[in-house]
N, C-alpha and C positions, 0 to 999 in steps of 0.2 A: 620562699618555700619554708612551710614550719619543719622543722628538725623534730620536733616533738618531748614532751617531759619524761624523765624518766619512772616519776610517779603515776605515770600514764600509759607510757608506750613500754612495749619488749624491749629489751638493750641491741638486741638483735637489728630490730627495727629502727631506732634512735640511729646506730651506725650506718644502717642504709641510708638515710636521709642524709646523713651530714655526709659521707662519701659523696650518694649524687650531688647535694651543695658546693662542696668546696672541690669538686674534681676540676672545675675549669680556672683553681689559685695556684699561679705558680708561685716557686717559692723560690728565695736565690739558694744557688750551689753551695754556701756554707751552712744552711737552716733545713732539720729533718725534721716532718711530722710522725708522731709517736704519738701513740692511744694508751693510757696507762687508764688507772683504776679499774674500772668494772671490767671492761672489756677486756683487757689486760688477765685480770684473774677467769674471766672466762673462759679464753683462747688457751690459756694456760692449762683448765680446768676437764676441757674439751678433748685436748691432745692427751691426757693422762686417763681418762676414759675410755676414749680409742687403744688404749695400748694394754687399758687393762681387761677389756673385751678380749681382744686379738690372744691375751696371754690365757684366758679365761677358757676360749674355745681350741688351744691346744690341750689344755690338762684335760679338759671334757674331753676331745680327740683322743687322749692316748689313755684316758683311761679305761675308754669304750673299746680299744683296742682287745686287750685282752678278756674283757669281757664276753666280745661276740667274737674273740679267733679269728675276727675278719678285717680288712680294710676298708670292705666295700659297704659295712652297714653302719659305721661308724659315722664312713664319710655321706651317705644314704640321712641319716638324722639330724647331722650337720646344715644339710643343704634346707631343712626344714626352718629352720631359723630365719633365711627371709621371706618366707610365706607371711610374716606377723606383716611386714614393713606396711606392704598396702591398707590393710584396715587399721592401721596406726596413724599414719600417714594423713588416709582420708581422715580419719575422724577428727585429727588436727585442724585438718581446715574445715569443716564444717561448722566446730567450735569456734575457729576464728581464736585458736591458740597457736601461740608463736613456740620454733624451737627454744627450747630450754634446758637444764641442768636435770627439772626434774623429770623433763622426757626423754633425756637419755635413759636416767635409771629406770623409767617404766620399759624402755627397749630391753634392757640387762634381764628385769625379773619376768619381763615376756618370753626373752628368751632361755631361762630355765623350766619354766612352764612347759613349753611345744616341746622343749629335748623331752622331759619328762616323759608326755605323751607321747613323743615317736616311740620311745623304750618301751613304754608296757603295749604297744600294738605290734613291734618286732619281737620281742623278746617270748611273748604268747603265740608268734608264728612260728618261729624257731622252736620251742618245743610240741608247737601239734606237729612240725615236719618230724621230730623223731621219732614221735610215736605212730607215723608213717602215712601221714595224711603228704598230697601232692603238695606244690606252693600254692597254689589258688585256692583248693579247702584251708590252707593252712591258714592263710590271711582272712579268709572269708569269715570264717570262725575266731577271728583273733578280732575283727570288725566288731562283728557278735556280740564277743563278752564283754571286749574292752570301750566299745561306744561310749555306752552309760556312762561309767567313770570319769572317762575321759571331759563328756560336754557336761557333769556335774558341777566338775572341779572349775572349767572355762566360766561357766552360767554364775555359780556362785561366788568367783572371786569379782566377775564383773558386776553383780548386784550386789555386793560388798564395796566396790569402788564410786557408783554412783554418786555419793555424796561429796565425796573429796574431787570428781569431775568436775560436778558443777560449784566447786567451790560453797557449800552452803553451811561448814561449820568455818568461825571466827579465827581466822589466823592459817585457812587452808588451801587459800587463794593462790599461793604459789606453784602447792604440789599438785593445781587443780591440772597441767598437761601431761602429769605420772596417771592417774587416774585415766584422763581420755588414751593414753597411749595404751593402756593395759587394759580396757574394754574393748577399746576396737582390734587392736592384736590380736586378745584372745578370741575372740567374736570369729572374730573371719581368719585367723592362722587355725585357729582349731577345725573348722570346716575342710580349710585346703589341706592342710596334712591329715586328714580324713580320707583324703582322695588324692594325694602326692604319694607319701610313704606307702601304701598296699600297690598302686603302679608300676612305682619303681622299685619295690623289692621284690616285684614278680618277676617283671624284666630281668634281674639283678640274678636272681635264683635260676630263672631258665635260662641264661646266656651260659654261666660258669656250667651249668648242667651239659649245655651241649658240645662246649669244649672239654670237660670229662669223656662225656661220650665217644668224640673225635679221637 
């Protein structure tokens, strides 16, 4: 079985292959296999990402807190964040690009992107509700204004990234799965929290409403 070059293959890939390879070598009881270099740094590189995600979307969390006086919208725009995963995802494999470093980071600045836009679709509900529109005008109108903006910002960062996608300037071949992660994310997360966040903040507004009421 080829294991594959690393001048070639994803590192990702390279260690599947040698896993599937050598899973049926034993080895004696005083001899460990240990992956050092690349992979080593990536594994390494992987886990400090994840942590600094998780640390990233608490300060986000608490700082939305006192912003919106609430728990529930907070945690409402939070949950917008894996809407990108799928059209990120797919677009990965359609490219026929492997997980990488640099599509972590296109997850990271996808994901400030959609917060963004949950904010200004909430945050324009929340004040048409005070000036005493229901929740459903509230949001409806918050659609309204805030559309445009919103699939401006999505459209144009994604025809901004096209290039660096397909890899077509010299030396950009790397960052070419930050690129497909942050077009297909915004492409299709921007859609879905189009039609998630006005949902669920309707629900969200009439529930607390009716236990007021009670």
């Amino acid at each position: 079985m080829e294991i594959g070059f690393r001048e070639k293959e994803a590192l990702t890939t390279v260690m599947t292959n040698f896993e599937y390879a050598s899973q049926n070598i034993i080895l004696p009881s005083n001899i460990k296999l240990k992956h050092t270099g690349d992979i080593e740094q990536f594994s390494d590189s992987s886990s400090r990402i994840v942590k600094s995600v998780a640390i990233g979307l608490v300060l986000i969390f608490l700082v939305m807190i006192p912003m919106f006086e609430s728990l529930k919208i907070p945690i409402i725009i939070i949950l917008s964040i894996p809407l990108t995963i799928a059209g990120a995802s797919w677009i990965l494999l359609l490219l026929d690009y492997h997980s990488s470093m640099s599509a972590m980071i296109g997850f990271i600045l996808l994901a400030g992107v959609i917060v963004n836009n949950a904010i200004l679709l909430v945050h324009f509900a929340l004040e048409a509700q005070k000036n005493g529109l229901s929740s459903d005008r509230a949001m409806l109108e918050s659609i309204r204004v805030r559309t445009r903006p919103v699939l401006m910002t999505a459209f144009s960062v994604s025809v901004g990234m096209i290039p660096v996608a397909l890899g077509w300037a010299i030396g950009m071949e790397r960052l070419a799965p930050l690129g497909a992660v942050v077009i297909g994310g915004l492409i299709v997360g921007t859609f879905l929290t189009l039609l998630f966040i006005p949902i669920v903040f309707i629900k969200s507004v009439k529930s607390q409403n009716q236990k007021e009421i009670k």
